[in-house]
N, C-alpha and C positions, 0 to 999 in steps of 0.2 A: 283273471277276472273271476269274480266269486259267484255262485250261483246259487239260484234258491234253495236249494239242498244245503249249499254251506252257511247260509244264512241262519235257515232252520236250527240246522245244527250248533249253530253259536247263540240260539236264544236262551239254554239252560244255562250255559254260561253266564250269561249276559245278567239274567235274572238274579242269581245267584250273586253274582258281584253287586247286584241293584241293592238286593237283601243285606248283603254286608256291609256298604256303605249307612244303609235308613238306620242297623243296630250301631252301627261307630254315632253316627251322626246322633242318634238316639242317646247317647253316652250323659250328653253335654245338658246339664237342665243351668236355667234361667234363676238365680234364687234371689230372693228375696230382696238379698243386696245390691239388685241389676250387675249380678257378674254371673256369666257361665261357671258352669262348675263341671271337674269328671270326677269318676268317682274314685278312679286312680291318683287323685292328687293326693299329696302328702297330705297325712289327720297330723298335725302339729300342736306343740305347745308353743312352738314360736320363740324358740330359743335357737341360737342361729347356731351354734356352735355344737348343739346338742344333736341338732338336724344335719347337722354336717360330719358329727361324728358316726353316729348311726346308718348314714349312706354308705361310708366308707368300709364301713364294719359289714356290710352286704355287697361292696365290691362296687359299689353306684356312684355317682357323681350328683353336687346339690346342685339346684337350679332355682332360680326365685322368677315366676314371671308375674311381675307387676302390669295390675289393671287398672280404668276406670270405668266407671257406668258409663252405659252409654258410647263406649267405647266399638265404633265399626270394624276397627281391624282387631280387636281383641275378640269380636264376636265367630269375624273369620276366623283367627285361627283356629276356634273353638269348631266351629262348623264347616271350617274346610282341612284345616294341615289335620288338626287331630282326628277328624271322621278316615282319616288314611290309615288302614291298619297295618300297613308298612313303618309309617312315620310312629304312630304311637305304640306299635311294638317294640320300636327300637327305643324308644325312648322309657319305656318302661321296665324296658330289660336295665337299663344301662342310665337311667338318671332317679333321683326324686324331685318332685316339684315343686315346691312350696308356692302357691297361691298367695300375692298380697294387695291388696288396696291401695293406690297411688293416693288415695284423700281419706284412705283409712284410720279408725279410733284405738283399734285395738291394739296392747301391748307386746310389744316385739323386744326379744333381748338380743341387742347383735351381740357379736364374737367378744368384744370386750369387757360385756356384760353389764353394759350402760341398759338400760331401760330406755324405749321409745315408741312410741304412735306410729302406727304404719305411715303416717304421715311424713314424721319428723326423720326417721330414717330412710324413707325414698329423698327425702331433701337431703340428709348427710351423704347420699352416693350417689346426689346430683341425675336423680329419675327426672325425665321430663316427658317420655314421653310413653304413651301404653297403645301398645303393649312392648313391654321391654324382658327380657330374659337378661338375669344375670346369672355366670358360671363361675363357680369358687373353685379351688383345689381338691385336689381328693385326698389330703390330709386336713384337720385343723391346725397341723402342727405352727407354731409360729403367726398365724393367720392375725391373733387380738393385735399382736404387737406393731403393725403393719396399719398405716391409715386406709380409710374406710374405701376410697377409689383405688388401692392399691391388694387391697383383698382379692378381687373378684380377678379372672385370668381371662376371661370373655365377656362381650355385651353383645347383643344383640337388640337395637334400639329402632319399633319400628314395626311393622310387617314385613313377613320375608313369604314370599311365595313358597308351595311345598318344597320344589327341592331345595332351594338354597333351606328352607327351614332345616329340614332334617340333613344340608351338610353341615350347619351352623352346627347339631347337638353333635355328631363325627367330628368334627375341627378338634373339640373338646374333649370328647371320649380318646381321641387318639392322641392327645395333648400334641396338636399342630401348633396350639398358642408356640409354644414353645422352639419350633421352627421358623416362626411366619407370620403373616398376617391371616384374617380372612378369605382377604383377595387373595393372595398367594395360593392358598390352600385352594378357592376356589378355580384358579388357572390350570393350577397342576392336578383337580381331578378329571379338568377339560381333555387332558392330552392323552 
């Protein structure tokens, strides 16, 4: 049974962890475009292949996670998985992120070096829903030659609560795609 003594004694704790969450949580600003933003997300030219080379070259994995305005579980992950400075450690050590617009204007050059609208390419890889994370390889090698739903090695479509979120970015880093499914992966961290 815990006593006021140990109570006491877990307020600096406590506080402390309070403090760490307000600065994670603090991370996320609102811009302009109604999409969160961290400040750790990939600064890109938006060249998919360029961003995918560059990860690799630092040891990282790409990641695209597509948004909308207005988007509630895009806000969560923003204000909950990412205010985890567990989850976004991990993910910073071991991914880049590229930020995109699911109804977005701006021009994107995927992997084969087509030009497209954030738009038109969330519709070539069949995005429907935000927030969606997609996981490419950690090479480019081969990647153009490969149709456009056959690029990516992971999706994650959807909200995922913390931890399944940060086993989804593990799945990847550890390349379980390559074993398994998801669910698989997520059974056998069960055991």
């Amino acid at each position: 049974m815990m006593t006021r003594r140990d109570l006491v004694a877990l307020l600096p704790a406590a506080a402390a962890l309070g403090a760490m969450q307000r600065r994670a949580r603090a991370e996320a600003v609102l811009g302009d475009d109604g999409l969160y933003h961290q400040p750790w997300f990939l600064n890109s030219f938006l060249d998919l292949r360029e961003d995918l080379e560059s990860a690799a070259s630092e040891g990282k994995r790409l990641a695209i996670m597509w948004e909308l305005r207005g988007c509630p579980y895009c806000r969560e992950t923003h204000l909950v998985n990412f205010a985890d400075p567990g989850i976004t450690d991990y993910i910073r050590t071991n991914f880049e992120v590229l930020q995109l617009n699911l109804l977005g204007a701006r021009k994107v050059i995927d992997f084969d070096r087509k030009e497209l609208t954030e738009k038109e390419l969330a519709e070539r890889y069949a995005i429907r829903f935000t927030p969606t994370f997609q996981f490419f390889p950690p090479s480019a090698d081969g990647v153009d030659s490969k149709e456009p739903l056959a690029r990516e090695v992971a999706r994650a479509p959807g909200y995922l609560k913390p931890p399944h979120f940060l086993a989804m970015f593990r799945f990847v880093r550890d390349r379980a795609y390559e074993r398994g499914t998801f669910r698989d992966y997520l059974a056998s961290s069960k055991g």
